[in-house]
C-alpha positions as CSV (number, residue, x, y, z in Angstrom):
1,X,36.9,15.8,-8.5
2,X,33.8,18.1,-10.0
3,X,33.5,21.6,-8.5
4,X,30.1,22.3,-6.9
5,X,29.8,24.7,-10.0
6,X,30.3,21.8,-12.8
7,X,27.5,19.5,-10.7
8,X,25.0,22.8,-10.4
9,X,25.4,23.4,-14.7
10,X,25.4,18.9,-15.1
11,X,22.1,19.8,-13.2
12,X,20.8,22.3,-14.9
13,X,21.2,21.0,-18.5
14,X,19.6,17.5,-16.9
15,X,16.1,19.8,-15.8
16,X,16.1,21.4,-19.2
17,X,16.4,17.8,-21.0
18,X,13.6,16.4,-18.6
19,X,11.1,19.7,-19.1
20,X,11.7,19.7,-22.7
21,X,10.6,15.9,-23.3
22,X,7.7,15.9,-20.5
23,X,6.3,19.4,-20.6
24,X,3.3,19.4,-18.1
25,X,3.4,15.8,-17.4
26,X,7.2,16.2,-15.1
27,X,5.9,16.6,-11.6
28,X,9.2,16.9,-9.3
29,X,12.6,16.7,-9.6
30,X,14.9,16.2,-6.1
31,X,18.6,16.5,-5.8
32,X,20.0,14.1,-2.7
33,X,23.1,12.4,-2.0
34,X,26.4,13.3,-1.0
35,X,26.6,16.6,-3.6
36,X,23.4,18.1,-1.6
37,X,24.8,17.2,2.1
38,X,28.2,18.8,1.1
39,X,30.1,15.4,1.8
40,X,31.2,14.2,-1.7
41,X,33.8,12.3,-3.0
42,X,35.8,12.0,-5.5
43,X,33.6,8.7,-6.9
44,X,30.5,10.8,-5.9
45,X,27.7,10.6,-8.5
46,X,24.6,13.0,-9.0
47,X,21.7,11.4,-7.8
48,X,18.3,12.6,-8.9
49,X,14.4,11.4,-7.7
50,X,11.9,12.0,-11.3
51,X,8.5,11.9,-10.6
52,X,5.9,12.1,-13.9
53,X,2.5,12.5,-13.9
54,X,2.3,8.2,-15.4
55,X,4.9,5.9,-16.5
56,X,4.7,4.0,-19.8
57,X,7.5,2.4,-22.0
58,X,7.9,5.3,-24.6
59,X,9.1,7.2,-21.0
60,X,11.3,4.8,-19.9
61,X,13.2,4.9,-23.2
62,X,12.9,8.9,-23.2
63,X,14.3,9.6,-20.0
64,X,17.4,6.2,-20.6
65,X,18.0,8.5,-23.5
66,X,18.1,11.8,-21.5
67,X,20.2,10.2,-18.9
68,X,22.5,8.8,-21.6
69,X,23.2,11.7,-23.3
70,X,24.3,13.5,-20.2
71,X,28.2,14.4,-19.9
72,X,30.2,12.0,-18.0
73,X,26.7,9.6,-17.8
74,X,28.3,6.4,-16.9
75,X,30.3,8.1,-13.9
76,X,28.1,10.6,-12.4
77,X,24.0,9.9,-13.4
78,X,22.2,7.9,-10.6
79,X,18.9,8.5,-9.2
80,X,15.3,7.1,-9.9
81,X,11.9,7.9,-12.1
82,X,8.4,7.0,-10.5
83,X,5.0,7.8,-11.4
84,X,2.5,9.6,-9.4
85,X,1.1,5.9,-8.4
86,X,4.1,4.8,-7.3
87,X,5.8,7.6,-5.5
88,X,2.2,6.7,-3.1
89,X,2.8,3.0,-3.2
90,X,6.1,3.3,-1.7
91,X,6.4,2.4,1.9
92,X,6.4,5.0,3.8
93,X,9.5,4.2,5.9
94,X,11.8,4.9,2.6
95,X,10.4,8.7,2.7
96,X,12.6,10.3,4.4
97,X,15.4,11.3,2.0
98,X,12.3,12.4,0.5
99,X,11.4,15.0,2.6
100,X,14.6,16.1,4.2
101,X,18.0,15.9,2.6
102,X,17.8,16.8,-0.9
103,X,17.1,19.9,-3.3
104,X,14.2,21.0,-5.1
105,X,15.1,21.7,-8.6
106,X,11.5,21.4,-10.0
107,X,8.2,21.5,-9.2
108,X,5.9,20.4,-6.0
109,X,5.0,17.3,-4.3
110,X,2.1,19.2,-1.9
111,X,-1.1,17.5,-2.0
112,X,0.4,14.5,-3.6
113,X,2.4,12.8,-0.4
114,X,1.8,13.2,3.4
115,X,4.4,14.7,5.4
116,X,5.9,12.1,7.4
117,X,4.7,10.9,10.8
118,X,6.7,9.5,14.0
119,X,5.0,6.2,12.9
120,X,6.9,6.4,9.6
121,X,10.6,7.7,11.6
122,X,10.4,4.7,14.0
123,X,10.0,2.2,11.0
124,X,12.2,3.6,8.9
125,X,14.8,3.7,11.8
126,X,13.4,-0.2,12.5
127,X,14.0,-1.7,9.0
128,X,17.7,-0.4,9.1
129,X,18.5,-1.2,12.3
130,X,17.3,-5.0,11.9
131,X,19.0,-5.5,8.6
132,X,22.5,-4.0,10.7
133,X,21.9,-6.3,13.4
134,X,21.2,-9.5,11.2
135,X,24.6,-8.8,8.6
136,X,26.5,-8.2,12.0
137,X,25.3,-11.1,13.7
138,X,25.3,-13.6,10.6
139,X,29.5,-12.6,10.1
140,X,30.0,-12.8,14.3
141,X,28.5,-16.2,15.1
142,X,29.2,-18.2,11.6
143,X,32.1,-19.3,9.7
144,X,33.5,-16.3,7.8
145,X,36.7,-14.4,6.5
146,X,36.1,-11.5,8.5
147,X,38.7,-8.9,6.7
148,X,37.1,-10.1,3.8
149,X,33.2,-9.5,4.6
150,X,34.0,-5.9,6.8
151,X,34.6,-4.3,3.4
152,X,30.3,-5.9,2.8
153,X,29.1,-3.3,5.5
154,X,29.9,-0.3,4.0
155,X,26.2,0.8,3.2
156,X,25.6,-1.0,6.8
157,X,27.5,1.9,8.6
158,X,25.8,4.4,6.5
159,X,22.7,3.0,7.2
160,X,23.7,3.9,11.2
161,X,23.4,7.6,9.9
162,X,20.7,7.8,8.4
163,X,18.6,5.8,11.6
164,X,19.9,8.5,13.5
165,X,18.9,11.2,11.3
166,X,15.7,10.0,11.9
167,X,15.9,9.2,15.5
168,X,17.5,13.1,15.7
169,X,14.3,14.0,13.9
170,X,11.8,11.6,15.9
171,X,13.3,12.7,18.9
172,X,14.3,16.7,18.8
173,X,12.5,17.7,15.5
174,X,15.8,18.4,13.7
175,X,17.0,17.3,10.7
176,X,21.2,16.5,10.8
177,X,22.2,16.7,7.2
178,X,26.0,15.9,7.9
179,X,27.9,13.2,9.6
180,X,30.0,16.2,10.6
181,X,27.2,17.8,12.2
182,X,25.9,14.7,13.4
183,X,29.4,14.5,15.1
184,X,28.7,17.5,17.1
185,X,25.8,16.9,18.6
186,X,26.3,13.1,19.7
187,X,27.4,12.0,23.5
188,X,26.9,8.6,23.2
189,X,30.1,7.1,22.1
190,X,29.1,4.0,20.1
191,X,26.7,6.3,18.2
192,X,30.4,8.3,17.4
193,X,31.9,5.8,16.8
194,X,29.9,4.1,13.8
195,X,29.6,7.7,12.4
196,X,33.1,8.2,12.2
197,X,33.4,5.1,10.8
198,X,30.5,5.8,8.4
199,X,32.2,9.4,7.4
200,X,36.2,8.3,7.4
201,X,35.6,4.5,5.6
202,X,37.4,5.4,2.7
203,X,40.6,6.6,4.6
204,X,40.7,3.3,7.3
205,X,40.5,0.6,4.7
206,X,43.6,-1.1,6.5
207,X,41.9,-0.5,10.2
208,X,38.9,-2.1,9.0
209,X,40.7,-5.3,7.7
210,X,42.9,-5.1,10.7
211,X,40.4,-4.8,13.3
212,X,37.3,-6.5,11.5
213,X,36.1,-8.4,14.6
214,X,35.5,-4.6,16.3
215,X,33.9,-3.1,13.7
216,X,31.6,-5.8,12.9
217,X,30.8,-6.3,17.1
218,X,30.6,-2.5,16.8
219,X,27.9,-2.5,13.9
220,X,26.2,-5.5,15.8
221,X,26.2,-3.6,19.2
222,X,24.9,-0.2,18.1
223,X,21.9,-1.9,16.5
224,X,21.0,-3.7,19.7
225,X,21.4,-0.9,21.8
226,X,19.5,1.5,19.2
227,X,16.4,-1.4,19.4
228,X,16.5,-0.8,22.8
229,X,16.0,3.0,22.7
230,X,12.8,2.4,20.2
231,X,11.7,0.3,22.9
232,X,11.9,3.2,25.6
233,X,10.5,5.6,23.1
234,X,7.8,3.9,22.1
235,X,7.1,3.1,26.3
236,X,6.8,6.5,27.8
């Protein structure tokens, strides 16, 4: 597994590549993912947001080549490149990771994005709690191989952390960065419970297959109980 100081130097050399093909025209680079929240693993890549002034195809082929020529490529560079017009066209509800979660490395998106409203937390926490409840739902109530389709929901569980990042910051104006630190904080034990599933999936492999009807009424059960907070939230 990378140390923290091989990812920061991977990093580094990646900004340098990017500023010396785009000059002025490189708006914003963002670090997120695992690496920034201090959770990786050993499959962990380095995920980075681009952001350029426009997009045409000389740029796509520029940065494939930057992002090819990076060390260990294939294993470790993941991320995305957007234009000025597109970072604004994106729905607002994917933002989030945008604004909280992840690490500068260059430049400033001020003046070219809105902070994030409440509006955009409650449907951001709305799209991923529907798509949870309809994959949990479609496995409980039709014909499947459940210890085969519990190993689908991976990104379903993780989805459960990020919701409640956002409901953490909808509701008490704090960003949770960690599941660990998530952990803390929570009371309500189904919300634990898909967390610790969400953090630990890698090490219960054999619990999941072995218990696949739990964790899958689990998945389906914290989504319909986390509609039902929305709907109080949105009441008072």
């Amino acid at each position: 597994m990378l140390e923290q100081s091989q990812v920061d130097a991977w990093l580094d050399e990646f900004v340098t590549k990017l500023t010396d093909a785009f000059g002025e025209r490189l708006i914003w680079i963002g670090h997120h993912g695992s690496w920034v929240r201090g959770e990786p693993r050993v499959e962990s890549d380095i995920d980075c947001m681009v952001v350029l002034d426009r997009i045409e195809d000389a740029d796509l082929i520029a940065f494939r080549d930057i992002v090819h020529s990076m060390p260990d490529a294939e294993r470790l560079a993941s991320g995305s490149i957007m234009s000025i017009l597109e970072l604004k066209m994106t729905p607002r509800l994917y933002m989030v990771q945008l604004f909280h979660g992840r690490k500068v490395l260059y430049g400033s998106l001020e003046g070219i994005v809105d902070p994030l409203t409440p509006a955009d937390l409650i449907e951001d926490i709305k799209t991923k709690v529907d798509d949870n409840l309809h994959a949990a739902r479609h496995y409980l109530l039709y014909p499947h191989d459940l210890p085969k389709v519990i190993l689908n929901l991976k990104y379903h569980f993780k989805r459960c952390f990020y919701a409640l990042q956002s409901w953490q910051l909808l509701s008490t104006g704090k960003f949770i960065h960690t599941k660990a630190e998530m952990l803390d904080i929570l009371s309500d034990p189904v919300d634990i419970e898909v967390i610790r599933v969400a953090r630990d999936w890698f090490k219960i492999t054999d619990d999941l297959t072995a218990r696949a009807r739990y964790h899958i009424e689990l998945l389906e059960r914290w989504s319909r109980g986390m509609m039902r907070r929305l709907e109080l939230h949105q009441s008072e």
